[in-house]
KEDO-58047 format. One record per residue (C-alpha): residue number from 1; x, y, z. Coordinates in pm, 1 decimal. Last residue first. Layout:
REM residues N
i_c1_c2_c3
NUM_X_Y_Z
...
//
This chain:
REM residues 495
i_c1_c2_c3
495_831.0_1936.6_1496.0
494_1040.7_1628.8_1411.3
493_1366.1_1505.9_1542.2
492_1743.9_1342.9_1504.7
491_1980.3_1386.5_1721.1
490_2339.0_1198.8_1654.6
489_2705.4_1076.2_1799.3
488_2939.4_957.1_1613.2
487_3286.9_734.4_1665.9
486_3555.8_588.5_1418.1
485_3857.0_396.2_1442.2
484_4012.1_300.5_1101.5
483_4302.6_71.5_982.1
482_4478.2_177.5_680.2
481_4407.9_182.1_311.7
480_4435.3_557.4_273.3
479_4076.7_590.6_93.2
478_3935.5_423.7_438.9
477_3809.8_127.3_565.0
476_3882.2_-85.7_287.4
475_4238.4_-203.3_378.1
474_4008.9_-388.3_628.5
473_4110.4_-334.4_1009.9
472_3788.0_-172.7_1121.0
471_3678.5_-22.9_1407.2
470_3335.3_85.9_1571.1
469_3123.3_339.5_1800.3
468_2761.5_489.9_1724.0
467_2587.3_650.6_1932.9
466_2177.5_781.3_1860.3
465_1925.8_1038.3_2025.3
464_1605.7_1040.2_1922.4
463_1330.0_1286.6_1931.8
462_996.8_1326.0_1844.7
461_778.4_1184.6_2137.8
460_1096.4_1282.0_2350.2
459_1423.2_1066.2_2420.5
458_1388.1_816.1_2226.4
457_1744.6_601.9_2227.7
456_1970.4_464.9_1976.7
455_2257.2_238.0_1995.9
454_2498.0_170.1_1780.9
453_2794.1_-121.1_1831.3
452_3069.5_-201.1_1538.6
451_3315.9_-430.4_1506.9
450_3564.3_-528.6_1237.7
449_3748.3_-762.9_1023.3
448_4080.4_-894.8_888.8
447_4327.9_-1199.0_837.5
446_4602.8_-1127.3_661.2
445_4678.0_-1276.6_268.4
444_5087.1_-1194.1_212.0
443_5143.7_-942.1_-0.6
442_5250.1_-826.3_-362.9
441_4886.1_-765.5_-518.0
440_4655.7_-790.2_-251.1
439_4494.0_-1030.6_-7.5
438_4249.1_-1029.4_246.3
437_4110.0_-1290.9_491.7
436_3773.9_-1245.2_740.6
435_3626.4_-1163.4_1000.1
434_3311.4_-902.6_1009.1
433_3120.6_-773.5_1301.9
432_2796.5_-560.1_1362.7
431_2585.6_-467.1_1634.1
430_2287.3_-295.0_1620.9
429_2055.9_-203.8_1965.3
428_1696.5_35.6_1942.8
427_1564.0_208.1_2223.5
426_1179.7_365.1_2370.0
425_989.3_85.6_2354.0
424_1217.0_-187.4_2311.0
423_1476.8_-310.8_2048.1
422_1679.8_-576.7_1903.8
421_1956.9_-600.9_1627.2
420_2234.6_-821.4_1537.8
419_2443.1_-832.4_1264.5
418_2731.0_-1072.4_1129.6
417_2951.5_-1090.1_829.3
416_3206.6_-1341.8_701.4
415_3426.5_-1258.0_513.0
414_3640.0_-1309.1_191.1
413_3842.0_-981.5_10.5
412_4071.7_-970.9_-287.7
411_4281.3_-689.8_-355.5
410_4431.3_-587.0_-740.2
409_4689.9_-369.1_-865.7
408_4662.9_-208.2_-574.1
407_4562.0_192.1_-522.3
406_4538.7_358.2_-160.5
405_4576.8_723.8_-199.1
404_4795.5_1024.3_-244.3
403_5082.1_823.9_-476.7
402_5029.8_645.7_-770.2
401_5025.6_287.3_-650.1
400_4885.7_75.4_-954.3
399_4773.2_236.3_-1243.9
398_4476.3_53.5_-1388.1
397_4355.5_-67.0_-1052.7
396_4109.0_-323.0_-934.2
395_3899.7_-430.9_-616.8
394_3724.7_-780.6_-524.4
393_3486.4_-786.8_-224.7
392_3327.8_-1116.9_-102.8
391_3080.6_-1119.1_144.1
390_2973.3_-1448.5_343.6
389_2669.0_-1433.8_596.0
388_2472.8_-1351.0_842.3
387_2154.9_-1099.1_948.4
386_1958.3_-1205.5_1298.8
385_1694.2_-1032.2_1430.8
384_1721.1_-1015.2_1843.6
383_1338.3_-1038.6_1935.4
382_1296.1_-1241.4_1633.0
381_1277.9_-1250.0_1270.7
380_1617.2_-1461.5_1102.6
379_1816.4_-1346.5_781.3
378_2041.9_-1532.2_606.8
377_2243.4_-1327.7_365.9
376_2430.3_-1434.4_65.8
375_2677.1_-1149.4_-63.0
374_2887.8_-1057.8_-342.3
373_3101.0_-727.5_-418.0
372_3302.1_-511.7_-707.4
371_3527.0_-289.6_-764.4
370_3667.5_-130.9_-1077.9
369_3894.7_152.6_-1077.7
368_4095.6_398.8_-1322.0
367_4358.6_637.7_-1279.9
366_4397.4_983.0_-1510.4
365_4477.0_1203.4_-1165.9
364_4111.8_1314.3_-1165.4
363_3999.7_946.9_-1064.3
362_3798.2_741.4_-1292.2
361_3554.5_502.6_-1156.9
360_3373.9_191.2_-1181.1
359_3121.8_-13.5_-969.4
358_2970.2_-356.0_-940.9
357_2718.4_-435.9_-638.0
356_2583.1_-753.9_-572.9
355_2306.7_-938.2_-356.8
354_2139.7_-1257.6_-250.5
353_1855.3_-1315.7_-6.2
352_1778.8_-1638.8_240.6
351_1517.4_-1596.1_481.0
350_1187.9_-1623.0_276.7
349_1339.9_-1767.8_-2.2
348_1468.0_-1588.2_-321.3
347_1545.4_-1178.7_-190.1
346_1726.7_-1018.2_-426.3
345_1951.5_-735.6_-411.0
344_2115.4_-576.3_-706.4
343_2338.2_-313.8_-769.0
342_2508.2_-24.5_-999.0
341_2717.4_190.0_-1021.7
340_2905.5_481.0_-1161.3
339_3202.0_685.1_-1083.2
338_3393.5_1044.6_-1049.5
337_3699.4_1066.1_-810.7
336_3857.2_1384.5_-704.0
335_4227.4_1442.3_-694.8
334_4283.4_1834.1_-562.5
333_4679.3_1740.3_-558.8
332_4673.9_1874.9_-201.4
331_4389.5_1668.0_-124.9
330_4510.9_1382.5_-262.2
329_4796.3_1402.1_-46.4
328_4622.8_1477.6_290.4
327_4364.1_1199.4_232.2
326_4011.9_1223.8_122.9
325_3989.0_1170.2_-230.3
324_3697.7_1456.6_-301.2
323_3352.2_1320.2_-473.6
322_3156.0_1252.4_-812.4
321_2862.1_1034.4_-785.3
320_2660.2_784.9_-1011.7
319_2419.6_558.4_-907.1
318_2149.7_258.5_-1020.8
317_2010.4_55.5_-803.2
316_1812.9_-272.6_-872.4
315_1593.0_-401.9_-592.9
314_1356.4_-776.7_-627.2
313_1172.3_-881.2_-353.0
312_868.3_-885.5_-551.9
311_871.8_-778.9_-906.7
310_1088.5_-444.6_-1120.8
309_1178.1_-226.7_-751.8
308_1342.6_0.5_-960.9
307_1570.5_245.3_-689.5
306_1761.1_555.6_-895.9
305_2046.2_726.2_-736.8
304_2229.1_1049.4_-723.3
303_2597.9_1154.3_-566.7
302_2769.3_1481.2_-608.7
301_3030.2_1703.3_-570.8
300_3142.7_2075.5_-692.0
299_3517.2_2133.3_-580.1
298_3683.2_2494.4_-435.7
297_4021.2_2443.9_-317.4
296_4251.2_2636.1_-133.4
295_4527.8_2452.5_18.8
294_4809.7_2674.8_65.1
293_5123.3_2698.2_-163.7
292_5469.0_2816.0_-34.5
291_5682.5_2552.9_-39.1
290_5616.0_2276.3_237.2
289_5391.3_1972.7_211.6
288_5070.8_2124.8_338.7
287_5150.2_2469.5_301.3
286_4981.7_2661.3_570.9
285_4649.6_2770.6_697.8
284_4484.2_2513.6_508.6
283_4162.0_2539.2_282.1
282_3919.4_2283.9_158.5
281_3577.8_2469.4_26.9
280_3355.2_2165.4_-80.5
279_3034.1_2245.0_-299.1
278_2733.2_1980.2_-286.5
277_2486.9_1796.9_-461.6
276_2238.5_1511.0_-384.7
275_1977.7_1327.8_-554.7
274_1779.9_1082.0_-438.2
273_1520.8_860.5_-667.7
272_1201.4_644.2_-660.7
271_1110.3_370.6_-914.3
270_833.8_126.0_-805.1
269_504.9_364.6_-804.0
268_671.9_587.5_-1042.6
267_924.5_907.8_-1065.6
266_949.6_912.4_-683.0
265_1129.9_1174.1_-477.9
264_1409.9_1285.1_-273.2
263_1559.9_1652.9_-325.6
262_1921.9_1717.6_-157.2
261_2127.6_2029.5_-75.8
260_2511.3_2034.1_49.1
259_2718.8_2324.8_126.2
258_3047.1_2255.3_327.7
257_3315.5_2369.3_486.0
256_3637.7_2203.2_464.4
255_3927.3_2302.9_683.1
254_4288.4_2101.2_620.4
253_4495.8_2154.7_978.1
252_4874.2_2149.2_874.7
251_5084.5_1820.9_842.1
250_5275.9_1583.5_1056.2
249_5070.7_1500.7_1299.1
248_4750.6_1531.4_1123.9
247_4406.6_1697.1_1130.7
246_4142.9_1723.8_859.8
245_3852.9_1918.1_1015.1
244_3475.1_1906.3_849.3
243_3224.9_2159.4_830.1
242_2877.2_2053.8_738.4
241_2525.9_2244.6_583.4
240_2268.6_2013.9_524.4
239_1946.5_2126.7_273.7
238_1691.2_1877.3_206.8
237_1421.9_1888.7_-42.4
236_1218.7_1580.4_12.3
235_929.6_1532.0_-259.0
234_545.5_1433.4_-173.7
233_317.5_1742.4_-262.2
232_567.4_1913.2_-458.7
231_775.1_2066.5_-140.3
230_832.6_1827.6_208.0
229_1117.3_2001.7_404.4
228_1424.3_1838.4_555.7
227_1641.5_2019.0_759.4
226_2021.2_1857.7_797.1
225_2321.0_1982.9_1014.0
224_2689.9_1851.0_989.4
223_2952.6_1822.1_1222.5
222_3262.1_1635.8_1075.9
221_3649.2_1512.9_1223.3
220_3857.8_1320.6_999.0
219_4194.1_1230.9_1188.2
218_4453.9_1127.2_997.1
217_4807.6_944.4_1190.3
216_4853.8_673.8_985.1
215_4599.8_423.9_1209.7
214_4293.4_608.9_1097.5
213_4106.7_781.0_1304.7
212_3720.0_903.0_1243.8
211_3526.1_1097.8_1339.4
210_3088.0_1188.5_1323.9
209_2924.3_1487.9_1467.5
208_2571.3_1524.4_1372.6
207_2230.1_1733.1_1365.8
206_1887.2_1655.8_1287.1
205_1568.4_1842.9_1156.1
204_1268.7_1693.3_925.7
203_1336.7_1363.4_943.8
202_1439.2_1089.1_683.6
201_1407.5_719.7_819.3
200_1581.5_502.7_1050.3
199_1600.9_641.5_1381.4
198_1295.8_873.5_1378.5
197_1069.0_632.6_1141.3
196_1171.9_303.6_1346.7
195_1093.7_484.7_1678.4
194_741.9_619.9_1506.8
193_658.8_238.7_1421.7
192_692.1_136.7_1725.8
191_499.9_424.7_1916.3
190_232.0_389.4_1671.7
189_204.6_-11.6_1623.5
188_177.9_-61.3_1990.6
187_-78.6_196.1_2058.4
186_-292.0_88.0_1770.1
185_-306.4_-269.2_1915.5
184_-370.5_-203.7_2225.3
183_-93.9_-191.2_2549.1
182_-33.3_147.7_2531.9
181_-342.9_271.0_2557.6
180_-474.7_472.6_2291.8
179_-505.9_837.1_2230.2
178_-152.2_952.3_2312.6
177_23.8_707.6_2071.6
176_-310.4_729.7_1807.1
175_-214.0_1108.8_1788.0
174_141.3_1067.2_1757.4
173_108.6_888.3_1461.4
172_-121.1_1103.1_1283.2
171_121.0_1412.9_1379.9
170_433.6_1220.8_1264.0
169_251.8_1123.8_928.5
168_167.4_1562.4_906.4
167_525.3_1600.9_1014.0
166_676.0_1357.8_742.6
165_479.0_1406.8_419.6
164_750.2_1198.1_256.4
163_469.0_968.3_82.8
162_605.4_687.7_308.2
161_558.8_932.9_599.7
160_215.2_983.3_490.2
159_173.5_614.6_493.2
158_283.8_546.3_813.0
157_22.4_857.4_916.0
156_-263.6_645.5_752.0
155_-198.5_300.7_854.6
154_-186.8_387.3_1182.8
153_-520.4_569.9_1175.0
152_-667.6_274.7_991.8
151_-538.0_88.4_1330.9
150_-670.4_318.3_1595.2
149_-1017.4_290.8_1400.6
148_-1186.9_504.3_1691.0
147_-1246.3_853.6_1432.8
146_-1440.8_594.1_1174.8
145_-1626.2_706.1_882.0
144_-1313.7_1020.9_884.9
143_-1073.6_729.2_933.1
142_-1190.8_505.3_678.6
141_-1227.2_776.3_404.7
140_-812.4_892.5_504.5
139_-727.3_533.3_523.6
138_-843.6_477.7_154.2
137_-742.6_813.0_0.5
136_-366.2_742.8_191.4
135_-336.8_419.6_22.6
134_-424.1_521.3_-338.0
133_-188.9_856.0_-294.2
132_83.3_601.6_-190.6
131_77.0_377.3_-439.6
130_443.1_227.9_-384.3
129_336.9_-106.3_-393.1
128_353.8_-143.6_-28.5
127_118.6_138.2_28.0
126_-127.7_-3.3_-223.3
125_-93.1_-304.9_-3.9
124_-166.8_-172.6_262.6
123_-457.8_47.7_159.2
122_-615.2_-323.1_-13.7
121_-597.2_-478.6_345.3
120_-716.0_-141.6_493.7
119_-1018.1_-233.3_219.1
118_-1094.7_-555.5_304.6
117_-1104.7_-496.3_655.1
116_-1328.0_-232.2_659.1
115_-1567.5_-445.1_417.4
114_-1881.8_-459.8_585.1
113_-2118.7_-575.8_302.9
112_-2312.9_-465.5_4.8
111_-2046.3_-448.2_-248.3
110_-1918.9_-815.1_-181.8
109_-1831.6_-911.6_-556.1
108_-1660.9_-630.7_-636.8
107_-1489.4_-568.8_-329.2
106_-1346.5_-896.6_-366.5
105_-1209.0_-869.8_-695.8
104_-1060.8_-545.0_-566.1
103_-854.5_-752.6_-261.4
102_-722.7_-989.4_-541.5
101_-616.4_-700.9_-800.5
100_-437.5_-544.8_-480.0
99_-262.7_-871.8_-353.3
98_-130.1_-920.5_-704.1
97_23.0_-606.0_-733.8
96_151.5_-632.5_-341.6
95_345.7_-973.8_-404.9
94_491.6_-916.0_-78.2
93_390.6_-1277.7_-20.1
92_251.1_-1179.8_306.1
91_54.4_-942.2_34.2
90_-16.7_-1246.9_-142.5
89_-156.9_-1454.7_109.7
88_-370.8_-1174.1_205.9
87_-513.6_-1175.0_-127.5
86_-589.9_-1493.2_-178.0
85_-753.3_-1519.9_124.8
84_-944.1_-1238.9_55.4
83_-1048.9_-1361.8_-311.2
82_-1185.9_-1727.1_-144.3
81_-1517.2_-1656.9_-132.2
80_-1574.5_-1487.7_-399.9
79_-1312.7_-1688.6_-651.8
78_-1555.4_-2004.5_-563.5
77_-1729.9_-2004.7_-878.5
76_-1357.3_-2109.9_-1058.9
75_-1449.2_-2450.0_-940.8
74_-1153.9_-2665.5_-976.8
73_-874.3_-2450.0_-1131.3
72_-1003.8_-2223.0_-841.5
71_-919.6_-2489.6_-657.9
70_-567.5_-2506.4_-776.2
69_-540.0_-2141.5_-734.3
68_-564.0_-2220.1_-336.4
67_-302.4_-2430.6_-342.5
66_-81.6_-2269.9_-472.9
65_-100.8_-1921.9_-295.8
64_-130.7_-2146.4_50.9
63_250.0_-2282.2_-87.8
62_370.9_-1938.2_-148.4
61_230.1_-1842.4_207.0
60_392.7_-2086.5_403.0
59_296.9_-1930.3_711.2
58_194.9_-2192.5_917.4
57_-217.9_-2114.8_953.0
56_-185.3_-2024.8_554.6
55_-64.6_-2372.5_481.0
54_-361.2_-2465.2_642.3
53_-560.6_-2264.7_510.0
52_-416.9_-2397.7_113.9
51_-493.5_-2744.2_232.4
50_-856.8_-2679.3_329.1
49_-878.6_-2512.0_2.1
48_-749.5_-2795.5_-215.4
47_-1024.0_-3038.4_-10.2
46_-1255.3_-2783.0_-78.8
45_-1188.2_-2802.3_-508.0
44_-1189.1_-3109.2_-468.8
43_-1500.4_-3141.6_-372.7
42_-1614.0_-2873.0_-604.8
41_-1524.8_-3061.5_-922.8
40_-1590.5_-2851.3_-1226.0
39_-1428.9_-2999.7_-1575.0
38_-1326.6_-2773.3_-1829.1
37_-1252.0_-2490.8_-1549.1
36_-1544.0_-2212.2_-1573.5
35_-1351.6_-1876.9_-1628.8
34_-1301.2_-1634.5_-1305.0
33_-1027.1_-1433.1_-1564.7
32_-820.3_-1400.6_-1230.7
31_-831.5_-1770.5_-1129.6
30_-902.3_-1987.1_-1460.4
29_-570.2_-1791.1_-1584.6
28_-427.9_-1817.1_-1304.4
27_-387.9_-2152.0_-1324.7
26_-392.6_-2194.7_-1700.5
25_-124.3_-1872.0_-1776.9
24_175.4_-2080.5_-1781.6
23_138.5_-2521.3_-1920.3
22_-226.0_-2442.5_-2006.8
21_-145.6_-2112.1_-2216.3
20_145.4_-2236.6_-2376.4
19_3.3_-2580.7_-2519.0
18_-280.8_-2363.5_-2664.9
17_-63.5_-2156.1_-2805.1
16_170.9_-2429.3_-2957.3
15_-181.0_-2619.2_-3055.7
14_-314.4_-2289.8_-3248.9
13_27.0_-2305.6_-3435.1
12_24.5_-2674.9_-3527.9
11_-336.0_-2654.6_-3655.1
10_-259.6_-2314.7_-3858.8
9_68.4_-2540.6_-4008.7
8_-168.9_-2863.4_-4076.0
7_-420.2_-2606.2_-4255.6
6_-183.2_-2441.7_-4443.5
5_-8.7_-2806.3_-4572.8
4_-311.3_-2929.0_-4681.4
3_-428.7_-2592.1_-4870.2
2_-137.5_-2663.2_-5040.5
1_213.8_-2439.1_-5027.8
//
């Protein structure tokens, strides 16, 4: 090769990058870099900002992002004045990484002044990020500067509870509930926040009694008790004993004690994990099917996941489990089923998200399964917030109808899915419902769905009582394939 044809080649090469850099990295590359733009025009640089606020005042945040960076490709000297908005924009973006290098660039170019806003910004959105040692350093400093900052205080006990330090976040909580009106800010936040933390989230103590009936005669009836303590700094280890009651009409009670332990955790910022295992004890006091054989069966379970959160709105789980086939058959034949998963949710417009799961299993008996499911939500924010949209399920078999449990060749599944929730001070409302068609191997498609109501209610600053009532007609419902009814009642607390 010349030295004509090496120079042409390094020109084409340097031009490729350079093409590369302005057509993906220019904008933000003049932005975050804070390099002069080739040609500096603050007036339109202004005029971009003005449209960016305004965007901002409606809350199209993705569009204020875009504008903004396009003044910045305009006068890259105006990065300090305009890093906060950035920022903000971001973190309503729930592009938290971003948000965070934003809010920082700010601090370091406004050192000398008032920055408490700035920097519970920045603790939010280290919280949101999964930073949670970052966040609570940063609310803990503001508070201690600060005892009346009713809102850094907020920010610091939800934060705790995101680290799983749940009685000392309860305690912070609790303490801006009793210190500040009810109708400020701080007071708001705290009580609302602490009835989404005790009906939604892990708690140190609760207790519950679910059933279930299924339309062949089963009845599934289990009380189970759950104390969750914080060990390592920030892990869950949770311990739940249960005892559950098989009953039939034509068959002999099945007892089935139960041992269960759990440990919760986070092995990054963005990756965080449950694990769970447990030993089953089903015994009858007679032979189930005649002869002379009683239950008695001692089985190991187990299910474990791992959450990535890999970019905004964006979830990937991965799981694996191993559990008991719970009808009377199966259980007499001790058929367990062992499988792995994994799913995806992701969130591409600001009420619209799409999601998957894909499964497959192998069942003690030699069968296998593969199942699968779709869905396109539309979400809408509200004092009743709205969830809707079609699901499609699709399941599989390898060996069709064994016996014990229910196993089609194949079964399709279109619906239609609805949820509603709302709450007050002191009470939260969901209700579900489903309609759709379903179809497998050998019959005719029937139409099917469900309803569901639960209600939850705080009785005590760290108490909450919850019922819970549905029924479905979905071949789903239950490892039998029949309709289900089912009930439960919980209390769920911290101390």
């Amino acid at each position: 090769m010349t030295w004509f044809d090496n120079k042409i080649l390094r020109r084409c090469l340097l031009s490729g990058v350079v093409l590369a850099t302005l057509a993906v990295g220019a904008p933000l590359w003049a932005a975050e870099a804070d390099s002069t733009a080739t040609v500096i025009d603050p007036a339109r640089a202004w005029e971009d900002i003005a449209v960016a606020r305004d965007a901002a005042a409606r809350d199209s945040h993705h569009e204020a992002v875009a504008d903004y960076l396009s003044a910045l490709s305009h006068d890259a000297r105006l990065v300090p004045v305009v890093a906060r908005e950035i920022a903000y924009q971001k973190l309503w973006r729930e592009d938290a990484d971003k948000a965070i290098f934003y809010f920082k660039r700010h601090l370091a170019r406004h050192p000398d002044t008032d920055n408490r806003d700035v920097l519970k910004g920045l603790a939010l959105a280290y919280s949101w990020s999964g930073r949670q040692a970052e966040a609570i350093a940063i609310y803990r400093d503001l508070v201690d500067r600060d005892g009346l900052d009713g809102d850094a205080a907020v920010g610091l006990g939800r934060t705790l509870i995101w680290d799983n330090r749940l009685r000392e976040g309860f305690r912070v909580l609790r303490g801006v509930e009793t210190g500040f009106p009810a109708d400020t800010g701080p007071g708001r936040e705290s009580a609302n926040f602490l009835l989404t933390y005790l009906d939604g989230y892990e708690t140190p103590v609760g207790l519950r009694l679910n059933s279930s009936w299924d339309s062949d005669g089963l009845d599934i009836h289990r009380l189970s008790a759950v104390g969750s303590f914080t060990v390592l700094g920030n892990k869950l280890l949770q311990v739940e004993p249960s005892f559950a009651l098989f009953r039939h009409d034509q068959h002999a009670d099945i007892n089935a004690p139960r041992l269960k332990v759990g440990f919760i955790g986070s092995l990054a910022h963005n990756v965080s994990f449950h694990a769970y295992g447990w030993l089953d004890a089903f015994r009858s006091g007679d032979p189930l099917f005649g002869g002379t054989e009683k239950l008695d069966w001692l089985q190991p379970g187990a299910d474990a996941w791992i959450t990535w959160l890999p970019a905004p709105r964006l979830r990937l789980d991965f799981g694996a489990a191993s559990q008991p086939v719970e009808t009377y058959y199966a259980l007499n034949q001790h058929i367990h089923l062992e499988q792995g998963s994994v799913s995806a949710d992701w969130r591409f417009a600001r009420r619209w998200s799409l999601g998957g799961t894909a499964s497959a299993g192998t069942y003690s008996d030699g069968n296998d399964r593969t199942r699968g499911l779709a869905r396109l939500t539309w979400r809408r924010e509200g004092t009743w917030e709205v969830h809707a949209g079609p699901v499609l399920y699709y399941m599989d078999y390898a060996l069709p109808y064994p016996g014990g449990y229910w196993a089609p060749d194949w079964v399709r599944n279109g619906s239609v899915e609805l949820t509603l929730k709302t709450r007050t001070r002191k009470w939260t409302v969901r209700l579900n419902g489903s309609l759709g068609q379903e179809k497998e191997t050998g019959a005719d498609s029937q139409t099917v769905g469900g309803a569901s109501a639960r209600v939850g209610w705080r009785i005590s600053s760290g108490t909450l009582i919850a019922a819970e009532a549905g029924y479905s007609r979905s071949s789903f419902a239950s490892d039998s394939g029949y309709r289900r009814t089912f009930a439960g009642l919980s209390l769920r607390g911290t101390y």
